[in-house]
KETIMI-73786 format. One record per residue (C-alpha): z, y, x; chain. Coordinates in steps of 0.001 Angstrom, whole numbers, plus 500000, padded with zeros to 6 digits. Layout:
BEGIN
+--------+--------+--------+-------+
:      w :      v :      u : chain :
+--------+--------+--------+-------+
:      Z :      Y :      X :     A :
...
+--------+--------+--------+-------+
//
This chain:
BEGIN
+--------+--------+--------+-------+
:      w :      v :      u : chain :
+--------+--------+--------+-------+
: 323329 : 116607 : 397150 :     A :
: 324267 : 120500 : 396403 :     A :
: 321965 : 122976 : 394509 :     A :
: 321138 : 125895 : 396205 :     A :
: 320162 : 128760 : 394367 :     A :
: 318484 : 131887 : 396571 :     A :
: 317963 : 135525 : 394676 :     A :
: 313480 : 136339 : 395457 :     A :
: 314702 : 139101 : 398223 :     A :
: 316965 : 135856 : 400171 :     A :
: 314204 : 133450 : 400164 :     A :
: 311310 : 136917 : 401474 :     A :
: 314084 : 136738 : 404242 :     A :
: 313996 : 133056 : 405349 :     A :
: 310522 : 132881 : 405009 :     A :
: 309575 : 135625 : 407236 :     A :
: 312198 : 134182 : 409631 :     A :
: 310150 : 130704 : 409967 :     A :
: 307363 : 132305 : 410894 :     A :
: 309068 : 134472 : 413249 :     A :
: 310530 : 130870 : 414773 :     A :
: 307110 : 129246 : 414407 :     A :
: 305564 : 132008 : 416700 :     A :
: 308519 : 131922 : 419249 :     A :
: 307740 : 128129 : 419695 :     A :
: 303865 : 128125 : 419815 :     A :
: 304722 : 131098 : 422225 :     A :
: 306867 : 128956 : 424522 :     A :
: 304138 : 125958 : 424264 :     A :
: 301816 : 128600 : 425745 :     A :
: 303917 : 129839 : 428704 :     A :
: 305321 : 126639 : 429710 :     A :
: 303411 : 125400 : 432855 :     A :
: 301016 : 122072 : 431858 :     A :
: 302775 : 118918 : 431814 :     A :
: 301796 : 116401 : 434213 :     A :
: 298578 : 114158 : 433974 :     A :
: 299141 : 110796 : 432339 :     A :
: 298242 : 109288 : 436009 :     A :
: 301132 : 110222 : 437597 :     A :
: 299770 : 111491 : 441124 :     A :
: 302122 : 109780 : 443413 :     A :
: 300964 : 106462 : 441809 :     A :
: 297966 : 105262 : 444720 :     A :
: 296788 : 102275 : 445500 :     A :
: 294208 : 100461 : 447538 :     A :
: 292155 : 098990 : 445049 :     A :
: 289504 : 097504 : 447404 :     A :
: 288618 : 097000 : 450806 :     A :
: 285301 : 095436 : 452164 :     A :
: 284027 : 094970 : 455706 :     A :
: 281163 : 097122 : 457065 :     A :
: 278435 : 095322 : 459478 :     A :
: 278351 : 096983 : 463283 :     A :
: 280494 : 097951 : 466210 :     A :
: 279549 : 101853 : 466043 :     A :
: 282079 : 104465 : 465205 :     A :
: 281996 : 106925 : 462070 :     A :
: 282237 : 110353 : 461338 :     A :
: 282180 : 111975 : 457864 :     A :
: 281290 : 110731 : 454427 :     A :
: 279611 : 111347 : 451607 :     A :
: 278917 : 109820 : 447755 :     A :
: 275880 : 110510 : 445747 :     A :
: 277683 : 109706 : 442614 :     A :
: 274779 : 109112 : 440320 :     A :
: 273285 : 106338 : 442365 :     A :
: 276739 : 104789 : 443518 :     A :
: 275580 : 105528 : 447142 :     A :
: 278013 : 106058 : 450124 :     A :
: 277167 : 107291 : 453027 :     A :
: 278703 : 106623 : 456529 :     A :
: 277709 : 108141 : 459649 :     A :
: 277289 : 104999 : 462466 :     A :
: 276484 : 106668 : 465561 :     A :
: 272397 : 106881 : 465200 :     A :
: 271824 : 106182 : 461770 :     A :
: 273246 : 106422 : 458478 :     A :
: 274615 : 103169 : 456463 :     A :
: 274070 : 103586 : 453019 :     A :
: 276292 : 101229 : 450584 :     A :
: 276628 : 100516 : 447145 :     A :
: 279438 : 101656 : 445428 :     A :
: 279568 : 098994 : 442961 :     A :
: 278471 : 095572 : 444699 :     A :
: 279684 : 097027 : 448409 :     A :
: 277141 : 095835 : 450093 :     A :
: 274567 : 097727 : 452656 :     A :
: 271715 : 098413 : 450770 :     A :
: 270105 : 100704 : 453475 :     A :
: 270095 : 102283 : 456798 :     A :
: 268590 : 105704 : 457436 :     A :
: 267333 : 105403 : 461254 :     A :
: 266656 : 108323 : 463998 :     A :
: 269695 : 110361 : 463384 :     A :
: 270874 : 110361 : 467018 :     A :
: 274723 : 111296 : 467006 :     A :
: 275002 : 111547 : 463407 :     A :
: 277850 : 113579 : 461805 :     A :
: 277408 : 114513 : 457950 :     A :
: 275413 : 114221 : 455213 :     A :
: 274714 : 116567 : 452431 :     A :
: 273291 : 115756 : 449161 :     A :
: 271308 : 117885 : 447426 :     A :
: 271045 : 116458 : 443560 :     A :
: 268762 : 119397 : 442290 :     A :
: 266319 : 118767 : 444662 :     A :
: 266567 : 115010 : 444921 :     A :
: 267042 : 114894 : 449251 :     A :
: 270140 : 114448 : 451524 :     A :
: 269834 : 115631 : 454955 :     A :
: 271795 : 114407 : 458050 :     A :
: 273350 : 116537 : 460891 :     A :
: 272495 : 114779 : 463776 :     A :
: 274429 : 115679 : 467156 :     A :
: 272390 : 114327 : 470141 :     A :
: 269051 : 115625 : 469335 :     A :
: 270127 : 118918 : 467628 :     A :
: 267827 : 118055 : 464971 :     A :
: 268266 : 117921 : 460707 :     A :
: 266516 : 114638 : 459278 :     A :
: 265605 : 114703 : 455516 :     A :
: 265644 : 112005 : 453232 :     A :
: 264513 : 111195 : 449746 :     A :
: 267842 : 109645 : 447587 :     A :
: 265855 : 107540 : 445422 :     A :
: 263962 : 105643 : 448384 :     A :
: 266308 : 106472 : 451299 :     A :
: 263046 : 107312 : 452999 :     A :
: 263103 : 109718 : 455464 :     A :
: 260789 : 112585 : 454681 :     A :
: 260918 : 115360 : 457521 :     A :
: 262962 : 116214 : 460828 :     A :
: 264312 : 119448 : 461504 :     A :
: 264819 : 121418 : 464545 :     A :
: 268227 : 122880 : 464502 :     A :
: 268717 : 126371 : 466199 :     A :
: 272153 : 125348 : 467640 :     A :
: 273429 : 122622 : 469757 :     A :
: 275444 : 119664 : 468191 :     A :
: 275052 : 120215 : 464520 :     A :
: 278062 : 118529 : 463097 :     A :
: 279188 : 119513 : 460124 :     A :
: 276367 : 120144 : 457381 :     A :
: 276424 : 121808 : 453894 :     A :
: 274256 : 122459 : 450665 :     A :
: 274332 : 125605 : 449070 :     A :
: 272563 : 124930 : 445582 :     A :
: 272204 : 128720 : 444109 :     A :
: 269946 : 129461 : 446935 :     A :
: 268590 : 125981 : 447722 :     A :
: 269894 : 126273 : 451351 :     A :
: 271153 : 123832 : 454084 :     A :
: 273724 : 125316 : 456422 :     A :
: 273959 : 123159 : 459672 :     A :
: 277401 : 123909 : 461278 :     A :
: 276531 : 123762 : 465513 :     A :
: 279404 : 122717 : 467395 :     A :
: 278660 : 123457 : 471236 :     A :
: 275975 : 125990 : 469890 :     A :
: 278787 : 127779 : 468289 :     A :
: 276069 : 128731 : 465633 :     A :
: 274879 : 127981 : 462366 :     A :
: 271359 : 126670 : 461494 :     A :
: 270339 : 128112 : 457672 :     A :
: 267427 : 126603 : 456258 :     A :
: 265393 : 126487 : 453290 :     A :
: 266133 : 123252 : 451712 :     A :
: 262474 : 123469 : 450168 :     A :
: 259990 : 124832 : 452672 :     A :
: 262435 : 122662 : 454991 :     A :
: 261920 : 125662 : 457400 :     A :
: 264379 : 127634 : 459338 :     A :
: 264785 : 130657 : 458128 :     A :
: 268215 : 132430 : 460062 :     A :
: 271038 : 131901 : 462623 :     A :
: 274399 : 132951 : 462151 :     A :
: 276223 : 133966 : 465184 :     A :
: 280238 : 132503 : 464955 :     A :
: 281841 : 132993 : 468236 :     A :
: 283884 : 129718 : 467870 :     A :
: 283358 : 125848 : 466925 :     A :
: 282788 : 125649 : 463271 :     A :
: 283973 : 123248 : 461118 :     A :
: 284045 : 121923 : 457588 :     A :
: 282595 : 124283 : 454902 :     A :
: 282837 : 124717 : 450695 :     A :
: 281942 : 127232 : 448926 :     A :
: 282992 : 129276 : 445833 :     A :
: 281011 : 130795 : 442386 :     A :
: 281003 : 134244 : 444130 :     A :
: 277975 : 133623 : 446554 :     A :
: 280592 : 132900 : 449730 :     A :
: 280740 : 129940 : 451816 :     A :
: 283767 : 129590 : 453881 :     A :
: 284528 : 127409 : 457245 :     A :
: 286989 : 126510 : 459384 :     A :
: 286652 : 128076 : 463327 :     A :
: 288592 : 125224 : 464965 :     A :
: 288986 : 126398 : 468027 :     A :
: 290092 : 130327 : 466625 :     A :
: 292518 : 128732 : 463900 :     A :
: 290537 : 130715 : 461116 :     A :
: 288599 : 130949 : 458154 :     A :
: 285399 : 132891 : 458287 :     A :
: 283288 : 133687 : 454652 :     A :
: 279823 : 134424 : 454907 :     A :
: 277681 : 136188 : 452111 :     A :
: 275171 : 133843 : 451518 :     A :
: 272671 : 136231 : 450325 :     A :
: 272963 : 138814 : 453333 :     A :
: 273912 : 135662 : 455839 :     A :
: 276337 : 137487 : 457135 :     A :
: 279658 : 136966 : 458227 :     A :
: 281645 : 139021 : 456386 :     A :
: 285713 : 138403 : 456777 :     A :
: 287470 : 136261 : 458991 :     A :
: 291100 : 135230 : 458515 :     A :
: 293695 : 133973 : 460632 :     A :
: 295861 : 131114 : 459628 :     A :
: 298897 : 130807 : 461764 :     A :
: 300697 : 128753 : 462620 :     A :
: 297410 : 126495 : 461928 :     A :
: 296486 : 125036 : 464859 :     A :
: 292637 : 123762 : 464968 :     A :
: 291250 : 123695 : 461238 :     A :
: 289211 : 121155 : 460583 :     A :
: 288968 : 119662 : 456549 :     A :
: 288366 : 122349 : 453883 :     A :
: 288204 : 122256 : 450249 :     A :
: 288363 : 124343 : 447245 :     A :
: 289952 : 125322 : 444249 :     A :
: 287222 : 127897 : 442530 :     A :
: 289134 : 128178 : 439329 :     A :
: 292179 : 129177 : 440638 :     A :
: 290809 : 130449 : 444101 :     A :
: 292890 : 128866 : 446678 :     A :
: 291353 : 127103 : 449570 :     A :
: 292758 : 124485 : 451414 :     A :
: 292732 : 124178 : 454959 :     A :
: 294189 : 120844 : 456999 :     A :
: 295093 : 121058 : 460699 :     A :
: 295975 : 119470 : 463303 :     A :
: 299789 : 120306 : 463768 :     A :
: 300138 : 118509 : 460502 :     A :
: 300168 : 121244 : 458196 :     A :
: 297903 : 122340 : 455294 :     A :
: 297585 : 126016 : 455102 :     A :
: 296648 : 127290 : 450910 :     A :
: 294636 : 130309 : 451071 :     A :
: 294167 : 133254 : 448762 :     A :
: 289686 : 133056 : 448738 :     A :
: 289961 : 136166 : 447622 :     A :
: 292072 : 138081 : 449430 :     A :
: 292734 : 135529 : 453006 :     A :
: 296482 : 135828 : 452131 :     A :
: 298158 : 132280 : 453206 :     A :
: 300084 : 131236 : 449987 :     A :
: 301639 : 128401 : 450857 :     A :
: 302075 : 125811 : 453631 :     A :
: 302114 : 122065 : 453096 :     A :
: 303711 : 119695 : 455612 :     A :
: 300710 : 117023 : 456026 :     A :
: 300207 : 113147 : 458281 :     A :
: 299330 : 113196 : 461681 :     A :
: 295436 : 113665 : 462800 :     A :
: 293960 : 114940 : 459712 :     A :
: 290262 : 115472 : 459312 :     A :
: 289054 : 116010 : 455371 :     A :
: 290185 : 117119 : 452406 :     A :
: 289571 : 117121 : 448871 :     A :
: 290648 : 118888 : 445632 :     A :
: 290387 : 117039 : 442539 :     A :
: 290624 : 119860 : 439899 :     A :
: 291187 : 117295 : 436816 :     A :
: 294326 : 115820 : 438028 :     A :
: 295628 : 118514 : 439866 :     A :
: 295661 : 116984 : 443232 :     A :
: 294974 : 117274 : 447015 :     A :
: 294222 : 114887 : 449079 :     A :
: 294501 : 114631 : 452500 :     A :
: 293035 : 112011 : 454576 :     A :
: 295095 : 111282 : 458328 :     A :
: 293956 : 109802 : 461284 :     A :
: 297518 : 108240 : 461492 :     A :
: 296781 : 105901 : 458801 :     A :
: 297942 : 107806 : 455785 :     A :
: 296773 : 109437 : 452506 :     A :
: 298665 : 112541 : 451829 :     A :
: 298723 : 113197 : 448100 :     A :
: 299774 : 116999 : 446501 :     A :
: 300385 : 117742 : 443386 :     A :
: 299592 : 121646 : 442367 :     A :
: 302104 : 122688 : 440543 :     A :
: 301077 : 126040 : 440358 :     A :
: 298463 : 128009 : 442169 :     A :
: 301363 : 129133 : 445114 :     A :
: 303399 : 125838 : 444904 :     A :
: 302300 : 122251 : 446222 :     A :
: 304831 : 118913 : 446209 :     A :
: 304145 : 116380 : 448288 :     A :
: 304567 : 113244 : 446257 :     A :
: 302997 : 110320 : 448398 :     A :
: 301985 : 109349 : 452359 :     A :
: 300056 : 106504 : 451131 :     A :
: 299846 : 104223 : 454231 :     A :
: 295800 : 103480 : 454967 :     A :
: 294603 : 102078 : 458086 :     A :
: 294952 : 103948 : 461667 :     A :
: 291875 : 105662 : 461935 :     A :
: 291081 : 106284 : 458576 :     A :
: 291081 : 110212 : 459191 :     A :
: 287974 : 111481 : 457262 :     A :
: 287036 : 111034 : 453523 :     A :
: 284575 : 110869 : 450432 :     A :
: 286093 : 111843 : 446926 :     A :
: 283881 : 111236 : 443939 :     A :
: 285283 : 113445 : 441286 :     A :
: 284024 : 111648 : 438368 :     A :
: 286199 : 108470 : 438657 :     A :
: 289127 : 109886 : 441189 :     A :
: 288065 : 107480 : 444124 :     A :
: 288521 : 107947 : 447488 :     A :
: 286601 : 106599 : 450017 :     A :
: 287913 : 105966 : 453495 :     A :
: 286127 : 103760 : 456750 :     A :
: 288648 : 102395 : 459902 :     A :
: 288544 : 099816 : 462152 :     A :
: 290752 : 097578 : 464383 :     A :
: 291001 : 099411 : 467985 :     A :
: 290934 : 098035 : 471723 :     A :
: 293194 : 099620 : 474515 :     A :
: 291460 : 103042 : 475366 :     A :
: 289804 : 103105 : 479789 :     A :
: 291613 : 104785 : 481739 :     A :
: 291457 : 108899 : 481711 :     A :
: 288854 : 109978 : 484416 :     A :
: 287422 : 113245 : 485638 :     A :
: 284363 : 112635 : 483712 :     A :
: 286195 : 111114 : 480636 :     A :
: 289395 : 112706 : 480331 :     A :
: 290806 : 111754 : 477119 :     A :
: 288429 : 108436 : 476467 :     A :
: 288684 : 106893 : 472566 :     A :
: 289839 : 103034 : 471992 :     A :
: 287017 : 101331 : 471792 :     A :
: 285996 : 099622 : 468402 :     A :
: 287224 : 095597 : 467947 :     A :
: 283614 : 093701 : 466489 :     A :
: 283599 : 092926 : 463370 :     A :
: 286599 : 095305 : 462170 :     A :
: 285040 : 098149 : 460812 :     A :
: 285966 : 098517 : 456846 :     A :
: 285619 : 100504 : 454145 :     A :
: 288982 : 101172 : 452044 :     A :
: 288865 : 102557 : 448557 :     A :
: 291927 : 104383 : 447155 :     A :
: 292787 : 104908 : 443253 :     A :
: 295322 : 106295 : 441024 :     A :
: 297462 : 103651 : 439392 :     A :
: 296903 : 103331 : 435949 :     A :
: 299714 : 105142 : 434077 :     A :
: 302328 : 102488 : 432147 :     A :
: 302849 : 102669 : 428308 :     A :
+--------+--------+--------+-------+
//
């Protein structure tokens, strides 16, 4: 090995050129984009499925994470199942054309949109008791939404072209906001706005939930009918599914379309999952269209998970990554008639399932 012999003002040099190197690399570390998630997010699987009793169809979903409770909207009441043993542990009755249900933790109630009677039912989540009934203001409340700063319910009216607000804790009405157009799914951001899709307009509209107002409305061409909407508050980019198979990324602050993601066929809910990264995209087709955010204008599509035809809306518990999806084996649709122009296959008995979807594991 050779001696190397460096004069005081030679070795002053190298050392301030190490640190000079040091800080270029810790530099680089910074700027470079993060690296992917140790679950690789084109790694799905169906991890379980488990029948669900009764011949009625579904609409939305929804998990109360803390007590392992899904909820699936059966025509007139609500099945409530148990995340961990799937099994029906309760049914929450008199909710006549049932679409959502939205949980409200603080307050320890969910409340049910229910379609036919134009009516809100409350429930307790520990019991599963219902508690009150609520008189919407619009016809067909479909979609419905907690807003926990303000301790308000938002009922989305479909044929009322409306929405209901109401004090979650009085359980009172308490405005109506005027939409000109079918509303849809709604989020909300940690700026006091809550955003929905107008299906039938192709936009977004934001309301300031203070005021109750609708304040902007957006256009998102070439969207056609908007339906699933979620959110990514951090970065502020919403994400809109529609029915020409497309997802539509949205500036929330500034309604500017960002991006435009190439989705399944008959999509109907979304849902962000901020840890990995990911968007998920339920389709009525039978697939689970999984997108990787690479940045906060850039989207890959790495998976169509094939589902089950008909498994077109969603629950996404954040906490574990699952998805929770419902379908059913179908019968040959009647034919079209004058009063029932475009009728819906009717469900086969004893088909209806629940399927639950997970990230693979990652390998060593």
């Amino acid at each position: 090995m050779k001696n190397f012999n460096f004069s005081k003002s030679t070795m002053i040099r190298l050392g301030a050129l190490a640190l000079l190197q040091a800080a270029l690399v810790s530099s680089a570390q910074a700027a470079a984009p993060a690296s992917a998630p140790a679950t690789t997010p084109d790694n799905y699987e169906i991890v379980s499925r488990f029948p669900v009793a009764g011949n009625e169809g579904w609409d939305f979903l929804a998990i109360d994470g803390k007590r392992n409770h899904l909820f699936v909207s059966r025509s007139d009441h609500v099945q409530v199942i148990d995340t961990k043993s799937e099994k029906l542990v309760a049914n929450i009755s008199g909710t006549a054309g049932v679409h959502g249900v939205a949980i409200a933790q603080d307050l320890n109630l969910g409340f049910t949109s229910n379609g036919k009677s134009d009516t809100v039912t409350v429930f307790d989540l520990d019991s599963l008791q219902t508690l009150d009934t609520i008189k919407a203001t619009g016809a067909a409340p479909d979609v419905i939404f907690y807003y926990a700063p303000l301790k308000r319910v938002y009922s989305f009216n479909g044929r009322g072209g409306n929405i209901t607000v109401i004090d979650a804790v009085s359980r009172k009405v308490i405005d109506t906001i005027a939409v000109a157009g079918r509303p849809e799914f709604a989020v909300s951001d940690s700026q006091g706005h809550i955003f929905f899709n107008v299906e039938d307009k192709g936009e977004i509209a934001v309301i300031d939930a203070q005021s109750s107002k609708i304040v902007k409305r957006w256009a998102l061409a070439p969207c056609e009918e908007p339906s699933g909407l979620a959110i990514d508050d951090k970065q502020h980019r919403l994400f809109s599914v529609c029915s020409n198979k497309k997802m539509m990324v949205v500036d929330s602050l500034s309604g500017k379309i960002v991006s435009t993601v190439e989705i399944g066929e008959s999509p109907d809910a979304v849902a962000f999952d901020p840890e990995l990264g990911l968007v998920l995209v339920s389709n009525g087709s039978g697939t689970l269209t999984v997108v990787h955010q690479d940045t906060a204008d850039q989207y890959t599509v790495k998976a169509n998970l094939p589902t089950q035809k008909g498994a077109k809306t969603l629950a996404f518990n954040p906490e574990n990554h699952l998805v929770y999806l419902v379908s059913a084996k179908f019968g040959k649709p009647a034919e079209p008639s004058k009063e029932v122009p475009h009728p819906r296959a009717p469900v086969l008995p004893d088909s209806v399932n629940v399927l639950v979807v997970a990230p693979k594991k990652a390998t060593p």
